[in-house]
VEXVO-845679 format. One record per residue (C-alpha): z, x, y; residue number from 0. Coordinates in steps of 0.05 Angstrom, whole numbers. Layout:
N
pz, px, py, i
Z, X, Y, NUM
...
END
This chain:
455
pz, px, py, i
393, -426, 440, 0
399, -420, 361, 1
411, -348, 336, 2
353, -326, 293, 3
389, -250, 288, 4
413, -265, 221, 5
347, -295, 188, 6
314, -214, 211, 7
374, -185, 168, 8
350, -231, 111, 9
293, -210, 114, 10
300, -143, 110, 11
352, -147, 51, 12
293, -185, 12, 13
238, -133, 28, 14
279, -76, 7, 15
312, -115, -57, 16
244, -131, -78, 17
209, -52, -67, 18
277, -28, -107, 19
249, -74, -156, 20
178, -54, -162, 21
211, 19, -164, 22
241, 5, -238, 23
173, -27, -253, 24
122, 20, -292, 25
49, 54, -272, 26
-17, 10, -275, 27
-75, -2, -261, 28
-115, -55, -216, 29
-194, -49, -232, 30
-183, 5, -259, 31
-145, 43, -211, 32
-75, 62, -232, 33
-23, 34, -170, 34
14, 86, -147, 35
96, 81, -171, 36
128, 52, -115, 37
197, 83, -94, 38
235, 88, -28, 39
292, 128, -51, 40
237, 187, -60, 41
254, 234, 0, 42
340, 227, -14, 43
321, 246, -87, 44
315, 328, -103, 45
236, 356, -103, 46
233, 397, -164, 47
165, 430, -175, 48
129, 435, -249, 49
89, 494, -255, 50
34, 472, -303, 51
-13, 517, -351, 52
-81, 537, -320, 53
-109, 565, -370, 54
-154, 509, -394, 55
-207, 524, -328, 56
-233, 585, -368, 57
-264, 532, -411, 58
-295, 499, -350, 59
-314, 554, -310, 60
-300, 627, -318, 61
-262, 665, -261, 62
-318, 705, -221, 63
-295, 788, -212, 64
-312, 806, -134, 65
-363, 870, -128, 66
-304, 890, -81, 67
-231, 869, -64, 68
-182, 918, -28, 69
-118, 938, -74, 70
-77, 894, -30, 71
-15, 920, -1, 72
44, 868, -4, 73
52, 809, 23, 74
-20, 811, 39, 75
-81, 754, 9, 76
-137, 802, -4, 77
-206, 773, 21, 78
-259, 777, -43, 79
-327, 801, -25, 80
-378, 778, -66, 81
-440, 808, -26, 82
-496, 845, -45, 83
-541, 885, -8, 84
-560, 833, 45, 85
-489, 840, 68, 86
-473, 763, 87, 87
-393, 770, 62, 88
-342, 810, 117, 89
-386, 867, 141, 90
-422, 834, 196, 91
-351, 808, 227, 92
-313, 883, 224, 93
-379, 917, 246, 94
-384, 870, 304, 95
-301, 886, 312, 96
-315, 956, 311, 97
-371, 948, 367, 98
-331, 900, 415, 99
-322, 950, 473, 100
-400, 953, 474, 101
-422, 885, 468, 102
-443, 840, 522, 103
-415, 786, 492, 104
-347, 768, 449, 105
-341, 772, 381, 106
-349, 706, 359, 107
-328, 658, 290, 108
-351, 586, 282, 109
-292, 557, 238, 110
-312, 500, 208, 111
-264, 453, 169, 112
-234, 381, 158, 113
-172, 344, 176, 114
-135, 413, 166, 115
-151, 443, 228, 116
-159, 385, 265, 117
-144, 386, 340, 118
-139, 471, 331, 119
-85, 466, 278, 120
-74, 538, 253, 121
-140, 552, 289, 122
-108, 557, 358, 123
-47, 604, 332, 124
-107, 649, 289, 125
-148, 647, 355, 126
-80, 676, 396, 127
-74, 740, 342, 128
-142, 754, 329, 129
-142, 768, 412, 130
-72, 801, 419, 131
-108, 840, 368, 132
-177, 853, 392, 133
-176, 830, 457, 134
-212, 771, 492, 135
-183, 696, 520, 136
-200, 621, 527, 137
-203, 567, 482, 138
-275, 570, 459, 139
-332, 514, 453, 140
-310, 442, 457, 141
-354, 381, 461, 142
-364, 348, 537, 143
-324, 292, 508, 144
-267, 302, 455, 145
-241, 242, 424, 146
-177, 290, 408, 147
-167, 322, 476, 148
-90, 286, 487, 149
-79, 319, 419, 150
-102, 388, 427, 151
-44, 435, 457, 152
-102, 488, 470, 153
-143, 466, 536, 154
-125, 406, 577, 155
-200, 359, 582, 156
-210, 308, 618, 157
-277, 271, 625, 158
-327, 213, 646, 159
-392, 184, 651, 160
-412, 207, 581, 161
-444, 162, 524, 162
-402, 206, 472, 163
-420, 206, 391, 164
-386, 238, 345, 165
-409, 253, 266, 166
-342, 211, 260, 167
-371, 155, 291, 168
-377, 102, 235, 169
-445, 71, 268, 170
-499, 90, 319, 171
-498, 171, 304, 172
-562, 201, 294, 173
-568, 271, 262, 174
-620, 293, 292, 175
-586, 303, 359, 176
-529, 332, 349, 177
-502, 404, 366, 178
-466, 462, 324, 179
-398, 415, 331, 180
-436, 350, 300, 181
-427, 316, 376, 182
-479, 305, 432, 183
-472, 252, 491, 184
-518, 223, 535, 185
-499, 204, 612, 186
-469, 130, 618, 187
-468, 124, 690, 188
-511, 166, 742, 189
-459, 221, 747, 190
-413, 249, 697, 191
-358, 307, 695, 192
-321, 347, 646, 193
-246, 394, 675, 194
-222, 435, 629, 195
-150, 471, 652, 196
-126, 532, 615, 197
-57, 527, 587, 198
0, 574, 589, 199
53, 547, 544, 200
20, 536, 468, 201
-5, 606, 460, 202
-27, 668, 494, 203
-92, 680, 528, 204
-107, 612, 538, 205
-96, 608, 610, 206
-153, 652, 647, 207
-233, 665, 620, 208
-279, 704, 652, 209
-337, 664, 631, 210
-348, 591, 623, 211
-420, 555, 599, 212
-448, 494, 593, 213
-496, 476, 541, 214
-558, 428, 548, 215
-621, 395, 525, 216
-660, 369, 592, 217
-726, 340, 595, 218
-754, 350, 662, 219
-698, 365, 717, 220
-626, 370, 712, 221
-585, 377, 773, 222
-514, 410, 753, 223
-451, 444, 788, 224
-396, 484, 766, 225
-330, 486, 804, 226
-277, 539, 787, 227
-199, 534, 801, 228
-214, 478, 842, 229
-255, 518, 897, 230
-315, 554, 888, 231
-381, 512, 869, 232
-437, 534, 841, 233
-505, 482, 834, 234
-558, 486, 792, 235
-619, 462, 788, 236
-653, 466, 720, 237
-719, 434, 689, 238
-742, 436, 616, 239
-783, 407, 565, 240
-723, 385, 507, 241
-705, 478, 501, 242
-626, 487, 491, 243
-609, 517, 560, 244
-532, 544, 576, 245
-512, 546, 648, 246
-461, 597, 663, 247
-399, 615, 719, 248
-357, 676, 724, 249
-296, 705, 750, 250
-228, 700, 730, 251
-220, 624, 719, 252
-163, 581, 709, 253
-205, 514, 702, 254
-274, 488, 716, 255
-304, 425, 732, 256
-376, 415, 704, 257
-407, 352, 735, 258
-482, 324, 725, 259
-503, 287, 780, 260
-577, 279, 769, 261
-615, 275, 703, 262
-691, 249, 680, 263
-663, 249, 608, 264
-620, 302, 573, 265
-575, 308, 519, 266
-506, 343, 530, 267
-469, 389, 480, 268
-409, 424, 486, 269
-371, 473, 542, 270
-353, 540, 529, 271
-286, 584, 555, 272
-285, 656, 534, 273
-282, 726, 550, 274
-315, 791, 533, 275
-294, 845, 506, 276
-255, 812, 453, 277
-261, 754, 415, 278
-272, 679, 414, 279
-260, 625, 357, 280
-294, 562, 360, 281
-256, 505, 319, 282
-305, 461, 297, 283
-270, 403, 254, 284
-298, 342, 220, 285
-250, 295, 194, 286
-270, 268, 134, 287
-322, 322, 119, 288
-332, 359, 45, 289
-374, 411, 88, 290
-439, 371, 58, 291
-447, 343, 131, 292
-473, 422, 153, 293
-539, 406, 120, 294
-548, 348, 171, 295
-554, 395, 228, 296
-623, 412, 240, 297
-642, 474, 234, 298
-679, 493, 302, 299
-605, 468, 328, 300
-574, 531, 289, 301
-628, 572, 301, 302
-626, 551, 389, 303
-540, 559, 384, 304
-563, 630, 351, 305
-598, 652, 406, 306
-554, 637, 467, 307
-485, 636, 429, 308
-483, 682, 367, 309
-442, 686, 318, 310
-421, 745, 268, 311
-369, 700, 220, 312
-379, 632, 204, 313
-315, 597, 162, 314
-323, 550, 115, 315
-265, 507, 100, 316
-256, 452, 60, 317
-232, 416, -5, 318
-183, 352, 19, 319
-237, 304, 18, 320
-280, 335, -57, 321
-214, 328, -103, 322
-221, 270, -139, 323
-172, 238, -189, 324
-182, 270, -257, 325
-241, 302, -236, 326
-243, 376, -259, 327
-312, 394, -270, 328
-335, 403, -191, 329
-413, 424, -211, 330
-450, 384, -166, 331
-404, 396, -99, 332
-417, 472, -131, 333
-491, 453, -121, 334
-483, 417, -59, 335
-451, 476, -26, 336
-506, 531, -42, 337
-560, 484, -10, 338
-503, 488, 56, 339
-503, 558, 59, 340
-569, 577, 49, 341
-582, 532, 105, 342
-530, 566, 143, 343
-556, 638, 126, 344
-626, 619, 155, 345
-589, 597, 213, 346
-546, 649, 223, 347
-587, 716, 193, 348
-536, 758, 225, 349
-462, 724, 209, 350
-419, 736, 158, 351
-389, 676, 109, 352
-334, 665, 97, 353
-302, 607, 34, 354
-232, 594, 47, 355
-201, 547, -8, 356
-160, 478, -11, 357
-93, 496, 1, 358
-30, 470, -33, 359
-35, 391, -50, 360
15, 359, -82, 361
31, 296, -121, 362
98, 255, -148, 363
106, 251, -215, 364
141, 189, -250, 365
202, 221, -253, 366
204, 244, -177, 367
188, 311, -191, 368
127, 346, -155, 369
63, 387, -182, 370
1, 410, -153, 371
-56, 372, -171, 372
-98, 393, -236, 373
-157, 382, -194, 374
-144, 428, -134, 375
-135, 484, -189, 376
-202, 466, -213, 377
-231, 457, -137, 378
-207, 524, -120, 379
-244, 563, -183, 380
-307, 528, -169, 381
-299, 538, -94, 382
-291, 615, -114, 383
-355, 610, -155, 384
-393, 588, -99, 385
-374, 643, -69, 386
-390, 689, -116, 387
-457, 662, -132, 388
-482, 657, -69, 389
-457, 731, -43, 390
-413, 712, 11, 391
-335, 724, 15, 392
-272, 686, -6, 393
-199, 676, 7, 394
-156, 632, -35, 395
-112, 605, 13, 396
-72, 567, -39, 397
-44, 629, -71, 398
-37, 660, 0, 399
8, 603, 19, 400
53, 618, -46, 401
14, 578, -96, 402
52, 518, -139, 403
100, 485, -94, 404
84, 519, -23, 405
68, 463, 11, 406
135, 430, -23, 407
173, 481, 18, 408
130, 473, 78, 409
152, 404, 85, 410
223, 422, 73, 411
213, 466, 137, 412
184, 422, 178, 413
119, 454, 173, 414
74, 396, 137, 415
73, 327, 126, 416
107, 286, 65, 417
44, 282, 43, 418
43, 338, 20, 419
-28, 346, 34, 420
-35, 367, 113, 421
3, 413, 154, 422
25, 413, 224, 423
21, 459, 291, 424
88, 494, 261, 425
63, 501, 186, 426
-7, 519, 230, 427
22, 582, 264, 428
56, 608, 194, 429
-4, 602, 156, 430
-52, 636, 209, 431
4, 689, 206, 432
-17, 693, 136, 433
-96, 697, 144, 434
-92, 739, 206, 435
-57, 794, 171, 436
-105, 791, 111, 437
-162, 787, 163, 438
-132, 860, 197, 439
-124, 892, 133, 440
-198, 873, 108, 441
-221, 902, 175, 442
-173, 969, 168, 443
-202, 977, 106, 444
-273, 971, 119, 445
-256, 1024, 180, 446
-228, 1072, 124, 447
-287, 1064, 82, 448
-346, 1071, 126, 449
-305, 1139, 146, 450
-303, 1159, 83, 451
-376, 1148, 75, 452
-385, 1193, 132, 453
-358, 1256, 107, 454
END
């Protein structure tokens, strides 16, 4: 048999001859989109970071002045409050902290975000403080069917018999269905299920709830049944005209099996692990999302979620898919966004909101070295001005990560990709380290002012 080894060796000797090449061969452009340089020597070569002038976004939008920020102490990324007296910035979130013993429910946040947090990236290590913290356990909300369950360290889900969409489905979502998350399913077959294990070895508190629900649409009946740690079943037999229902077990559970084995028509949303008193974090990701896509959830959704699952802090972050090459003047996103959260302050007259900021991006220069990009700079103050004109809080994560060439260092740790863009779980846990503490402060310091105000 003839030896073809040595023709694979050719090969590669021609590919990489040719890409060292293209490497001595300058920038351009193709239809008017300049090529990226091509060069496969760039990870052996030494990162050196340009810190470049900002001072020309005072000419495109002047830096906003909080009506209140906290005289930080160090090391700490002082949240900016830009409320006024309706009080839709922090308030609502450490007032709900300070009344957790009392509630009959957990403190809750609806984290919404992009890529960044996808699969509870940074989310799941916030989630784990924020309860060592304040108390509470479980995962959160998650859709019946998760397209990244294998990816998620969090819960283990496994599932069937659902017709599954996603707002990442590229054809056949419709808007008007979906749920808080941007998912909804349908059943495929006559019976469907949904297990969802705790986990012990990610973080803490994921391992035991006390309280898991299912949430519903059902026109006419419904035949449900819960079965926790494997044993104990609970049916249920409910009937509706299109209401959002939740279904709910107790106890101290380890996993639960929701199954549907009867229904006229329904649509399914999302199950729920948690515990009270404490706190719960629902991650609520959209890859691909500028945060526009929050507009496309009806209303009477948000206003149905707000009755059966409130919420005192809803997080808003976004910014890796608005930055735009050479784009610096972000006024329409600007625009964009105030239509979101007025929609999202209807839906939510009690929560807080919260703007948290692109993060460190960065980008290879001709000469290998490495720079943020002019237009996350520009993102970020026009992502502050939202929040200042619309009277909700802010938290510029990209100076809270270390500003110019964090994300450079991240990656030299093992914490992001060499894209220099997204980070991982690692890079996750350090930067929800960061928030957490800037979260605890804001909330000690509200403490120390409302008893001040008291004497």
């Amino acid at each position: 048999m003839k030896n073809y080894l040595r023709y694979t060796f050719y090969l590669m000797f021609m590919v990489v001859g040719a890409l060292l090449i293209m490497g001595l061969l300058p920038k351009f452009a193709i239809g008017g989109h300049t090529m990226r340089k091509v060069d496969i020597l760039s990870d052996l070569r030494e990162k050196k970071v340009i810190v470049e002038d900002t001072t020309y976004l005072d000419s495109i939008i002047p830096q906003p002045k909080p009506v209140f920020i906290d005289t930080c102490k160090t090391g700490v990324t002082c949240i900016e409050d830009y409320s006024d007296s309706t009080a839709r910035g922090m308030a609502p979130f450490y007032e709900a902290l300070s009344r957790r013993d009392t509630m009959n429910r957990p403190v809750r946040i609806a984290y919404y975000g992009d890529s960044f947090i996808e699969a509870d990236i940074m989310t799941s290590d916030l989630r784990s403080m924020l309860q060592s913290e304040y108390g509470g356990s479980g995962m959160g909300y998650t859709p019946v069917s998760y397209s990244m369950t294998e990816f998620r360290p969090t819960v283990k889900q496994s599932f069937d018999g659902w017709d599954a969409h996603s707002k990442i489905d590229s054809i056949g979502f419709i808007n008007k269905y979906q749920d808080i998350s941007g998912h909804y399913a349908f059943l495929s077959d006559s019976t469907a299920f949904t297990l969802l294990h705790g986990v012990k070895k990610y973080a803490a508190h994921l391992d035991t709830c006390t309280t898991s629900s299912f949430y519903f649409r059902t026109y006419g009946t419904t035949n449900l049944s819960a079965s926790v740690n494997g044993r104990i079943t609970r049916s249920f037999l409910v009937s509706g005209k299109g209401e959002l229902q939740k279904e709910s077990v107790n106890g101290k559970i380890g996993s639960v099996l929701w199954t549907v084995s009867h229904s006229d028509s329904a649509t399914f949303y999302g199950i729920s692990m948690e515990s009270y008193p404490g706190l719960c974090l629902d991650n609520f990701s959209i890859r691909g999302s500028s945060g526009i896509h929050l507009n496309q959830i009806p209303l009477q959704t948000y206003l149905d979620f707000h009755q059966l699952r409130k919420y005192d802090l809803i997080v808003l972050q976004f910014g890796l898919n608005i930055t735009a090459h050479r784009v610096l003047d972000y006024t329409k996103y600007k625009n964009q966004m105030k239509t979101v959260i007025d929609h999202l302050k209807e839906a939510f007259p009690e929560a807080g909101i919260l703007l948290i900021s692109i993060g460190d991006r960065e980008n290879t220069t001709d000469n290998g070295e490495l720079h943020t990009l002019p237009e996350v700079k520009a993102l970020i103050r026009f992502q502050q001005a939202i929040a200042a004109e619309n009277h909700i809080a802010f938290y510029n994560l990209y100076n809270a990560m270390g500003g110019e060439g964090s994300i450079v260092k991240m990656v030299e740790k093992g914490q992001a990709n060499r894209d220099y863009t997204h980070i991982n779980f690692k890079g996750g846990k350090q930067i929800a380290g960061i928030l957490f503490e800037s979260l605890k402060y804001g909330q000690e310091q509200y403490e120390r002012r409302k008893a001040y105000e008291r004497e």
